[in-house]
N, C-alpha and C positions, 0 to 999 in steps of 0.2 A: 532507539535501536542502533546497534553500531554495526552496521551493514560491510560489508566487503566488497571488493569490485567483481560484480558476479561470482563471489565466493557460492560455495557448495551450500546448500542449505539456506540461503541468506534470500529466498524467495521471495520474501516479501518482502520485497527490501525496497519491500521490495516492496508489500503493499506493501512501502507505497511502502527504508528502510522500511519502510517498509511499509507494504503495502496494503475478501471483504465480505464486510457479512451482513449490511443493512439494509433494508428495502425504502431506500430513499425518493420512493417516483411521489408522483401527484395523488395528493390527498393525505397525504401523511408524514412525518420526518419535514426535512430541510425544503426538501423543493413544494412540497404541499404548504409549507409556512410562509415560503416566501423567500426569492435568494439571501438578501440580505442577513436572514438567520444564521447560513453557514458562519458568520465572522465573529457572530456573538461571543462573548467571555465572560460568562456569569460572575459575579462578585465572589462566591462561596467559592471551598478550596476542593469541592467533587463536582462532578457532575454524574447521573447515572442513579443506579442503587444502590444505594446503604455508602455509611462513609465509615468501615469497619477496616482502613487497610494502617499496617503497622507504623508505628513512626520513622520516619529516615532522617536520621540530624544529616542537616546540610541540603536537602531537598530544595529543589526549586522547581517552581512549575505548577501544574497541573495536576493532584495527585493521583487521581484514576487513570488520566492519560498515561505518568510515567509509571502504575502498575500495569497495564494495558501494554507499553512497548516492553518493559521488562520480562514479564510474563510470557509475549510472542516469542522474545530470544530464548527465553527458558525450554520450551515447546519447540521451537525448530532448530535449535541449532547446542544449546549449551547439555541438557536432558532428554535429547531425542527419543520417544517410547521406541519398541519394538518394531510393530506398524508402520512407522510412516521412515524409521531406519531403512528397513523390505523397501520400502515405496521408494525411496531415494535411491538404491541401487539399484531397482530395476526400472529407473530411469535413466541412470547411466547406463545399464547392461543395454535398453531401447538404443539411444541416442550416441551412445560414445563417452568418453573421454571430453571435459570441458565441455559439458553437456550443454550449460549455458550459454556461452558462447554459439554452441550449433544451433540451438534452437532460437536464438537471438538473431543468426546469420539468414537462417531458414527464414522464418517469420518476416525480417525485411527483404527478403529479395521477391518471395512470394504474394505479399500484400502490394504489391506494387501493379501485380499483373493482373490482366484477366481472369486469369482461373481462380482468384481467388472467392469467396474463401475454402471451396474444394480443393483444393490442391495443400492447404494446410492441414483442412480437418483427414488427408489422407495421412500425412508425416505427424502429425499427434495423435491419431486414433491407438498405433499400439502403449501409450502409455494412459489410457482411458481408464485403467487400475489403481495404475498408481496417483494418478490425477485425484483418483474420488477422494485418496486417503489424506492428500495435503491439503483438499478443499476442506474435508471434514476438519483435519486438525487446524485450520487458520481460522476455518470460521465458529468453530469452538471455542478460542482464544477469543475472540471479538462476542459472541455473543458474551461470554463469563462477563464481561464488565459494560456493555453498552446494549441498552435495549434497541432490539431490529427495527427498523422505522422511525428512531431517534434521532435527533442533531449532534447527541454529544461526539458520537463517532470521528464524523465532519469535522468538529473542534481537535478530536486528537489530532488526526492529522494534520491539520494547520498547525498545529503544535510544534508537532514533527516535522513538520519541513522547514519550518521555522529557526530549530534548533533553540527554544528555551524551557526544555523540559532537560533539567539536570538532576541527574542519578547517581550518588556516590556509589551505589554497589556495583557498578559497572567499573573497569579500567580505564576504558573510554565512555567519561559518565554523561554525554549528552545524548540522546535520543534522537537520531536523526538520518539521513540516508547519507552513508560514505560517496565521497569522492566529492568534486564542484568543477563541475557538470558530474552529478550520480549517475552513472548507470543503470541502477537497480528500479526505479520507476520503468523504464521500458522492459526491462526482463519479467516486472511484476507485471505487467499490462499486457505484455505476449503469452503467460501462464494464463493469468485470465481470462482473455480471448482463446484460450485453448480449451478451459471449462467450459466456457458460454457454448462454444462448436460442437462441444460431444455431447453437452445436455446434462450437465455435473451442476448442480445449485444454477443454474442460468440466468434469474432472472434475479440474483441476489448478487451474481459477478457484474449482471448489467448496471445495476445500481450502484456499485461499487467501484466502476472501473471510472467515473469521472472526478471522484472524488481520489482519485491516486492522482488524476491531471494535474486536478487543480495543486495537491505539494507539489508534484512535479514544477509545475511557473511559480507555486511562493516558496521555494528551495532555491530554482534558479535566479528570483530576488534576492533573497536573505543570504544566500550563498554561507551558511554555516559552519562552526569546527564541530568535533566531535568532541571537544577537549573545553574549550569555554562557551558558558551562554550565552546566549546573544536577548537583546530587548527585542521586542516584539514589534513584528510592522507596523506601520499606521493602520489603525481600522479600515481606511477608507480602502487601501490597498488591498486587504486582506477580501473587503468585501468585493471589489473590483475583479479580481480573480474568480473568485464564489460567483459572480452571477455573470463571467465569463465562461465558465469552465463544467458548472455543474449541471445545466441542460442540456449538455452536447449526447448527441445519441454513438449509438456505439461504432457506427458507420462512419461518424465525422471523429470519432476517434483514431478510428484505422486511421485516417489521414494523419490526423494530427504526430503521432506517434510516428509515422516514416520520418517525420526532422529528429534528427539525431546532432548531438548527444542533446539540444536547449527547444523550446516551444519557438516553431517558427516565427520571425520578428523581434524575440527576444536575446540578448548577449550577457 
């Protein structure tokens, strides 16, 4: 995904470039298997269902992965439907002008203090409308290619914040979250925290929201272009993240997420 610096529509970026739709808890998926499984890289060239997708001369990567980020652009930003068009202005008409940015200003100044997290679910509650509709359409997007309580999800991201998923039909043909240090991991993770609040898929953002972490700290390793690939981290790295990152509950996330723009300890 070729992300924007809080560009409009570039939400997931956000998950996590973006940024979720997997029930990853205990007994099933990644952390039910074990951390170590988030880093795996299966030998074969899919992961998921069916390996039905078109050929791309010049592809590199992951093939479900780079149809999985292509496909999110397609949906949020390049083919907007109807719906979630509505949904996006009247989330500016809520919020303002540089919507992101408010809601990004809001969110850290708010999670800091005692009131929270009352005080934000009061400043997100009027876009509780438009919310359902970007939840549904992202998590629509992820389910089409990754089964919910699956690993391969996990993989794409590391993928993605890795930067070696290369897409010629992109402009900017690697998939991956703009800027180094990106800001779109924290915009994606303040969205998210604003579903989980109002009661919007909650327990499918909860699950979701540490596995944006974790590209968040293997993005701010690999420190990625958008323009060339990059070789892929050490395993060890890869897993070292995974079974840093993906038990964190959503409360040590709040923390985590006030270090702006890198994961605290990290440069």
């Amino acid at each position: 995904m070729s992300h924007d610096n809080l560009g409009r529509r570039r939400l997931m970026t956000t998950t996590l470039g973006t940024v979720a739709a997997v029930g990853l808890g205990a007994g099933g998926g990644l952390l039910g298997a074990g951390p170590a499984g988030a880093a795996e890289r299966p030998a074969g060239p899919h992961r998921g269902r069916g390996d039905d997708f078109p050929d791309v001369p010049g592809m590199l990567g992951d093939r479900r992965a780079n149809e999985l980020w292509y496909m999110f652009d397609e949906t949020t930003l390049y083919h907007v439907g109807p719906e979630l068009e509505q949904a996006f202005t009247d989330i500016e008409t809520a919020l303002g002008d540089g919507w992101e940015r408010a809601i990004f200003d809001a969110w850290m100044a708010m999670a800091a203090t005692s009131d929270y997290p009352h005080n934000f679910i009061e400043y997100v509650t009027p876009i509780k409308g438009p919310l359902a509709v970007l939840s549904k359409a992202q998590l629509g997007v992820f389910d089409t290619y990754y089964r919910p309580g699956g690993r391969g999800i996990v993989n794409a991201f590391a993928d993605f914040a890795q930067g070696v998923l290369y897409d010629p039909r992109r402009e900017r043909p690697v998939h991956t979250m703009n800027g180094n240090p990106p800001p779109g991991y924290h915009i994606w993770f303040i969205f998210m925290r604003s579903m989980m609040l109002l009661d919007i898929s909650r327990h499918r953002w909860e699950r979701m929201a540490p596995v944006n972490a974790m590209a968040w700290a293997l993005q701010t390793i690999a420190k990625p272009t958008q323009t060339e690939v990059k070789e892929p981290l050490p395993r060890q790295v890869v897993v070292r993240e995974a079974v840093k990152w993906l038990p964190r509950s959503v409360r040590q996330l709040d923390r985590d997420f006030l270090s702006y723009p890198l994961p605290e300890g990290m440069s």
